[in-house]
Each structure stands twice: as C-alpha cells, then as structure tokens.
C-alpha positions in Angstrom: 40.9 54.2 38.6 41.9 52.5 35.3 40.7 55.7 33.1 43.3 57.5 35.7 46.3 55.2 35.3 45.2 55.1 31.2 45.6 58.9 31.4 49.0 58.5 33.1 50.3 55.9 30.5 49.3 58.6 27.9 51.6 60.9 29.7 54.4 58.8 29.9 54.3 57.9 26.9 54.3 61.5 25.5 51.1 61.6 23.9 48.2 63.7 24.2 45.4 63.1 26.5 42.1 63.1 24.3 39.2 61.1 24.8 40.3 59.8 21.3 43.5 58.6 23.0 41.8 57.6 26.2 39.0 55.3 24.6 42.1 53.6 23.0 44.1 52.3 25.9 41.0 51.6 27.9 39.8 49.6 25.1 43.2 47.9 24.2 43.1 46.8 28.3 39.8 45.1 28.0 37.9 47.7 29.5 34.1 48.8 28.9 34.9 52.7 27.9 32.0 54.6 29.4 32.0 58.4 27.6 30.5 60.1 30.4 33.9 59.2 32.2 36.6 59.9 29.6 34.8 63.9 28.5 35.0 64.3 32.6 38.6 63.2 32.9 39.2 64.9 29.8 38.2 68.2 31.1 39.3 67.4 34.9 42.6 67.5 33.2 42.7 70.4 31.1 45.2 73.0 32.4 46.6 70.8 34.8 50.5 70.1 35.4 50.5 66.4 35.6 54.3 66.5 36.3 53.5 69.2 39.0 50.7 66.9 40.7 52.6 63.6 40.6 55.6 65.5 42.1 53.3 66.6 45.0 51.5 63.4 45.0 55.0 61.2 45.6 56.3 63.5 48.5 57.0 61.1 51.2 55.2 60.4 53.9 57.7 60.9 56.2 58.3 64.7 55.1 55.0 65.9 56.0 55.2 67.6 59.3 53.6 66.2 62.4 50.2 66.5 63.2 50.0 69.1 66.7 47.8 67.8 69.4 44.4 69.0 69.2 44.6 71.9 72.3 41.5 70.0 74.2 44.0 67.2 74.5 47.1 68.8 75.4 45.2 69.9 78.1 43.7 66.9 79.3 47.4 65.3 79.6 48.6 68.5 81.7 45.4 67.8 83.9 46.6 64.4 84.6 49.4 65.0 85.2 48.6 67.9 87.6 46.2 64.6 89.0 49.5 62.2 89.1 51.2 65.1 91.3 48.8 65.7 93.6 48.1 62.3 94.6 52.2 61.7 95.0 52.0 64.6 97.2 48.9 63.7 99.7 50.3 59.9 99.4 54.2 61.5 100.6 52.2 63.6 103.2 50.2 60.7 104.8 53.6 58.5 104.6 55.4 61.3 106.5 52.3 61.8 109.4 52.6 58.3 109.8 56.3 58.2 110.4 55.2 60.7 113.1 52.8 58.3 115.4 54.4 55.4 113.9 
C-alpha cells in the first residue's frame, strides 16, 4: 500500500512518477524499497489518468445504485407471501364454520 500512497504524493506534488522518484519517498519514509515492486507500479501506471481514477475511486457510496434482488429471492418472498395468504384464508374459513355450529 505504501508504494501506492508514495505514488499519490508524487502526483500531488506534481512530479513525475519514476522508480527514480518512487525509491526516494519510500526510502525518505523508512521503508525497505523492493525493485520488483516499484518497475511493476511503475508500469501499472503508465497511461493511466490518476485524476480520472481517483475521481471514480471517491464517488460516494451512497450514489451507487441499489443492488436488485437476486430473481430466486424475489420469488421466494412472493411464495411466502402467497403462504401468509393462504393460511389467513383457511384460518378465516374455519373461524366462519365455526360461527356456524357454534
């Protein structure tokens, strides 16, 4: 995560994300720079927006639409329900009979 945010910082600060750059901050934070790590990020970032992905990164929460239930479910709540009715209904039609020989 810290070669991330040390790519960030680069960016905010206006400066070019190198591995020249990269090995600088992680070193100046008291990290152990491992190379392997800093060519990958390196390349992971060439050609990417980073204003574009942290805009779409920070899109609240709250903005994204809600998830739809999954169709098996839907169904399973109409089921019960169906369930709920039809017990009201044979409980209201033994009440009724009973009002009969009552």
């Amino acid at each position: 995560m810290e070669y991330i945010y040390a790519a960030l910082l680069l960016h905010a600060a206006g400066k070019e994300i190198n591995e020249e750059n990269l090995k600088a901050v992680l070193s100046a934070a008291g990290v152990e720079v491992d190379e392997a790590r800093v060519k990958a990020l390196v390349a992971g970032l060439e050609g990417v927006d980073i204003e574009e992905a942290i805009a779409n990164a920070a899109m609240p929460v709250a903005a994204a639409p809600a998830a739809a239930p999954a169709p098996a479910e839907e169904e399973k709540k109409e089921e019960e329900k169906k369930e709920e009715k039809k017990e009201e209904d044979v409980g209201a039609a033994a009440a009724g009979l009973a009002a009969l020989f009552g």
